[in-house]
C-alpha positions in Angstrom: 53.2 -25.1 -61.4 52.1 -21.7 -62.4 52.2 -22.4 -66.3 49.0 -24.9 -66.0 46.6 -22.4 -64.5 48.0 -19.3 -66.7 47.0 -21.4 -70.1 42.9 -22.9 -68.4 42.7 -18.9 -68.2 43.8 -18.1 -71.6 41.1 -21.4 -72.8 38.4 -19.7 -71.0 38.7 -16.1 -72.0 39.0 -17.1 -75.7 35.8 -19.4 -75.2 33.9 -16.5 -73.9 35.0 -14.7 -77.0 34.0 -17.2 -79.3 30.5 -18.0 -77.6 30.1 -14.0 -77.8 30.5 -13.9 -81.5 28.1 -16.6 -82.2 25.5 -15.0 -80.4 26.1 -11.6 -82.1 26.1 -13.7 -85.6 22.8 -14.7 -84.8 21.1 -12.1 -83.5 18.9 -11.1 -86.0 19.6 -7.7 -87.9 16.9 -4.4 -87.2 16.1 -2.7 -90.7 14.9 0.3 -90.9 11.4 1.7 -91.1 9.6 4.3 -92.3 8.0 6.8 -89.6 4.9 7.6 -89.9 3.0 11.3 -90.0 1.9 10.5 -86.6 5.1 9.9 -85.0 7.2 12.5 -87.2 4.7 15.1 -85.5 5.3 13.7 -82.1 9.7 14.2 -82.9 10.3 17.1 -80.4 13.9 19.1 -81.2 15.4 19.8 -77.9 18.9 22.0 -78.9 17.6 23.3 -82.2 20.0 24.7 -85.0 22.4 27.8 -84.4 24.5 29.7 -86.7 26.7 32.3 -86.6 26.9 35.5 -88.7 31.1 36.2 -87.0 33.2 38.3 -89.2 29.9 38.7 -92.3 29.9 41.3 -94.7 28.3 41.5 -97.8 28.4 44.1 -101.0 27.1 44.5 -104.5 25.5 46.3 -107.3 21.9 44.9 -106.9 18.7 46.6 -107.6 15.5 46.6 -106.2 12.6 48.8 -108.1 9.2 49.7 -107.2 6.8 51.3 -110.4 3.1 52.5 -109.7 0.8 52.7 -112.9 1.2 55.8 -113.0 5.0 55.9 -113.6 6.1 56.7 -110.4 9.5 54.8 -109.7 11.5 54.4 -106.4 14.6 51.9 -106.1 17.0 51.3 -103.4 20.6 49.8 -104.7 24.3 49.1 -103.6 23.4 47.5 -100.2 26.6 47.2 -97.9 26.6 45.2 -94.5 29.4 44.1 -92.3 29.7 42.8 -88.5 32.7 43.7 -86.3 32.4 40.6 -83.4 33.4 38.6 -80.2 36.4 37.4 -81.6 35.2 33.6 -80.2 33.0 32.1 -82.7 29.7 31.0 -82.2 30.0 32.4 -78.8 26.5 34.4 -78.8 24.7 32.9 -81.8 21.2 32.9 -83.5 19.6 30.1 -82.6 16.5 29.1 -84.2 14.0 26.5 -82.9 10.6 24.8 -83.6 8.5 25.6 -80.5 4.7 24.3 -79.5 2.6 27.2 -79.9 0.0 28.6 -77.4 -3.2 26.2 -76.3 -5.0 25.0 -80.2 -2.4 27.1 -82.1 0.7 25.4 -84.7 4.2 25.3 -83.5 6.0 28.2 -84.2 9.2 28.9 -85.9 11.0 31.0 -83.1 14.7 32.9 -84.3 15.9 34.1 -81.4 18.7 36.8 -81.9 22.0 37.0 -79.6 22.2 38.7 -76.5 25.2 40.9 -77.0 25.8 41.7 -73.8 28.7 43.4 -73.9 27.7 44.9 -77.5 30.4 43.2 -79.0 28.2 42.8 -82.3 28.2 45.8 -84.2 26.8 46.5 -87.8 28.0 48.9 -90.2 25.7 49.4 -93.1 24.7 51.8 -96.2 22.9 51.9 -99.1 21.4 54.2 -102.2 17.9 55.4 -103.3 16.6 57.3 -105.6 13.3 57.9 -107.4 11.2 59.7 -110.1 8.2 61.5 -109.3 6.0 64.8 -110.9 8.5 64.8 -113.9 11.4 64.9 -110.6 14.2 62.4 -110.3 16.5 62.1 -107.8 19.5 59.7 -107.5 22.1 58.7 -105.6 21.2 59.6 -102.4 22.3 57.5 -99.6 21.1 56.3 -96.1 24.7 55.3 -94.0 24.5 53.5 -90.5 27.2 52.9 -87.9 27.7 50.8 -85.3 24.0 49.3 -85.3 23.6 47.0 -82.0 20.7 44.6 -81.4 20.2 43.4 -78.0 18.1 39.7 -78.2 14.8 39.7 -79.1 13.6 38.1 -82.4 11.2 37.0 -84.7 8.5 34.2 -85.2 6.7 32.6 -87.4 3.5 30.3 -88.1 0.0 29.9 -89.3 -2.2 32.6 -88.8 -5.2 31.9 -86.6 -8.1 33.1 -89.3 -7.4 33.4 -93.6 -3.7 33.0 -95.0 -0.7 34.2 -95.4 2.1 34.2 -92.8 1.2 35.3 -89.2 4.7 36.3 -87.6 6.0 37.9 -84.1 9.0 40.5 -83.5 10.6 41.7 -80.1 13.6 44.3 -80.7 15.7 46.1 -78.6 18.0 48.6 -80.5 21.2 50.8 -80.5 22.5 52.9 -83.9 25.3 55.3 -82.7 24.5 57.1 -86.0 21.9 57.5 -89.2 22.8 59.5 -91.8 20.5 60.6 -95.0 23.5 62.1 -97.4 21.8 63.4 -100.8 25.5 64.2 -102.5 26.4 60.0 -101.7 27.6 57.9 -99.0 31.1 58.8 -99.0 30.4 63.0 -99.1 29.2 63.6 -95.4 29.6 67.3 -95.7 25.9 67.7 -96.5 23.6 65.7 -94.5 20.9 65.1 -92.0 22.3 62.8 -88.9 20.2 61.5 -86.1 23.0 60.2 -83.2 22.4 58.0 -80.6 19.0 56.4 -81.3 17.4 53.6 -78.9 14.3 51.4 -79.0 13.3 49.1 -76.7 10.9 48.7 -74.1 9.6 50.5 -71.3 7.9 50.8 -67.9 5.0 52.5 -67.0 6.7 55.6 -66.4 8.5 55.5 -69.7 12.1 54.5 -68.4 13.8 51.4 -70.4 13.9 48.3 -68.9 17.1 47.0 -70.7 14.6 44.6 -72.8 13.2 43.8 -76.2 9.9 45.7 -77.2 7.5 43.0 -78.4 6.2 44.7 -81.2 4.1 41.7 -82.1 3.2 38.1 -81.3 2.0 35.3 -82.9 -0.4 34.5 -80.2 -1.1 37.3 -77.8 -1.2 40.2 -80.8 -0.1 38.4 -84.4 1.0 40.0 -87.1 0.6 39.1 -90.8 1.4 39.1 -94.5 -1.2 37.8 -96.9 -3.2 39.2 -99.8 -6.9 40.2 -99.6 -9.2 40.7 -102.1 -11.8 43.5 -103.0 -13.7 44.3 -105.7 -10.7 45.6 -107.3 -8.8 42.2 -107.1 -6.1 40.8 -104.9 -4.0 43.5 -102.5 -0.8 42.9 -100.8 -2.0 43.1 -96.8 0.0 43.7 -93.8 -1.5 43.9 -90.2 -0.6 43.9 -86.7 -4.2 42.6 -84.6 -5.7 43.7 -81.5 -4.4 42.2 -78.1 -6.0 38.9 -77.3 -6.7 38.5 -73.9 -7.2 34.8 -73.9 -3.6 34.7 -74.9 -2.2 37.2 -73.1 -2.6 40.2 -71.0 -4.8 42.1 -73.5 -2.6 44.8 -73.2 -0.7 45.9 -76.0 3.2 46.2 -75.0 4.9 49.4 -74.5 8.0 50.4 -76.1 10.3 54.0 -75.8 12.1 55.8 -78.7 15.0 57.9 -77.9 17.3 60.2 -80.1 20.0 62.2 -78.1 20.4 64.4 -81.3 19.4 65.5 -84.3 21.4 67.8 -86.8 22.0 69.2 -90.0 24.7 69.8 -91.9 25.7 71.9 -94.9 28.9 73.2 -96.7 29.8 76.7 -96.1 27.1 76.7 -93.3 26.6 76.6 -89.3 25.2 73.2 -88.3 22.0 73.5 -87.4 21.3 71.4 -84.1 18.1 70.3 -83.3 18.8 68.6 -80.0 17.3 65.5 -78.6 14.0 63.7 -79.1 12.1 61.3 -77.3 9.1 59.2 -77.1 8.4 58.1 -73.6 6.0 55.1 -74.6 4.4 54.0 -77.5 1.6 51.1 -78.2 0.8 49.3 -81.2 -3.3 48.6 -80.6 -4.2 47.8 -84.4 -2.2 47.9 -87.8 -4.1 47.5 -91.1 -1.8 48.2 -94.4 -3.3 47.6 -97.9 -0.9 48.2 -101.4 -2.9 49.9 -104.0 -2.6 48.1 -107.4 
């Protein structure tokens, strides 16, 4: 009695399946099509891309030489970098993202830098200089940084509003538990001139941090650039921070504090000579206009 019923259920299901095939056999198949500009400038990314610099260090023997026409030469050389980390990867990355810019401007390429919090991110750093100058060269002097901590901010970039080149924004907010200049090489430390404990960052109107980024620039609000102009001696390399723009902004040019608990130096066979603490209560970039001589 129970067998009859058991197999018109097994009948039906397996029509259903069958009937279910044929309709997906004859549904016709979508190709693909080519987007147009219009619609590839209406795609909006929503997480952007992020990447992680956990456990990077980089070293080698590379050059980099500047020579004026008149002979002058300066290089710097032997760059070293490494990051002590959250040992959880990707747990505070960069992220960096395609963004609308301000009413009438282009999007903007925004790189947003971690937050390091808990200033888990730490770089370690040195390189050498040297240079010839008035028949005087001098080599293999080194700049050394430890445990240099950044604190978000970041950088942007797009289109500048008038001419070419490459308008670009930057917000930083800094720690470097020591800066060394060592003339006798980065390894000899017993001659040298150390600045410890330096901050940068932002600032109130009574000068006190605020535990934020100092927006040095912005692409809308006060836009810095790179481009080269031209004068009647040719084409210059150009770099420029504008005037506040009120109709993007505040009109006010941010303020940002500078802080060095100390400054020493040191010599062989001689008393350290301590220079104690500096500060800069609140500084303003209004205006920036850098042209390279040929």
């Amino acid at each position: 009695m129970h067998g009859a019923p058991a197999r018109s259920i097994c009948k039906a299901a397996l029509l259903v399946l069958a009937a279910s095939a044929a309709l997906t056999l004859a549904a016709p198949v979508l190709a693909l099509e080519p987007l147009s500009d219009a619609a590839l400038s209406a795609v909006r990314g929503r997480d952007g891309v992020s990447f992680d610099l956990n456990g990077f260090a980089m070293s080698g023997d590379a050059r980099v030489s500047y020579t004026t026409p008149i002979g002058t030469t300066l290089y710097v050389e032997k760059f070293t970098a490494s990051r002590s980390d959250n040992p959880l990867p990707f747990s505070d990355p960069y992220t960096l993202d395609i963004v609308p810019g301000a009413a009438g401007l282009a999007d903007v390429v925004n790189i947003a830098f971690p937050q390091n919090t808990y200033a888990q991110q730490r770089w370690q750093m040195a390189y050498d200089w040297g240079m010839t100058a008035n028949g005087v060269t001098r080599e293999q002097s080194s700049v050394v940084i430890k445990d240099l901590v950044l604190y978000g901010g970041g950088l942007q970039f797009t289109t500048p509003q008038v001419n070419d080149g490459v308008a670009f924004g930057a917000a930083l907010r800094m720690d470097i538990g020591q800066l060394s200049l060592r003339p006798r090489g980065r390894t000899d430390d017993t001659e040298a001139m150390v600045w410890n404990g330096i901050h940068v960052g932002a600032v109130d109107g009574s000068g006190m941090f605020t535990n934020t980024p100092w927006m040095l620039a912005n692409v809308a609000s006060q836009p810095a650039v790179i481009n080269a102009l031209s004068d009647e001696t040719g084409p210059r390399l150009h770099i420029g921070i504008d005037w506040p723009d009120s109709r993007y902004g505040s009109g006010v040019a941010p303020a940002g504090g500078i802080v060095v608990d100390n400054i020493s130096f040191v010599s062989p066979a001689q008393p350290t000579v301590d220079l104690g603490s500096s500060r800069i209560g609140s500084i303003q970039i209004q205006y920036l206009d850098i042209k390279f001589k040929h």
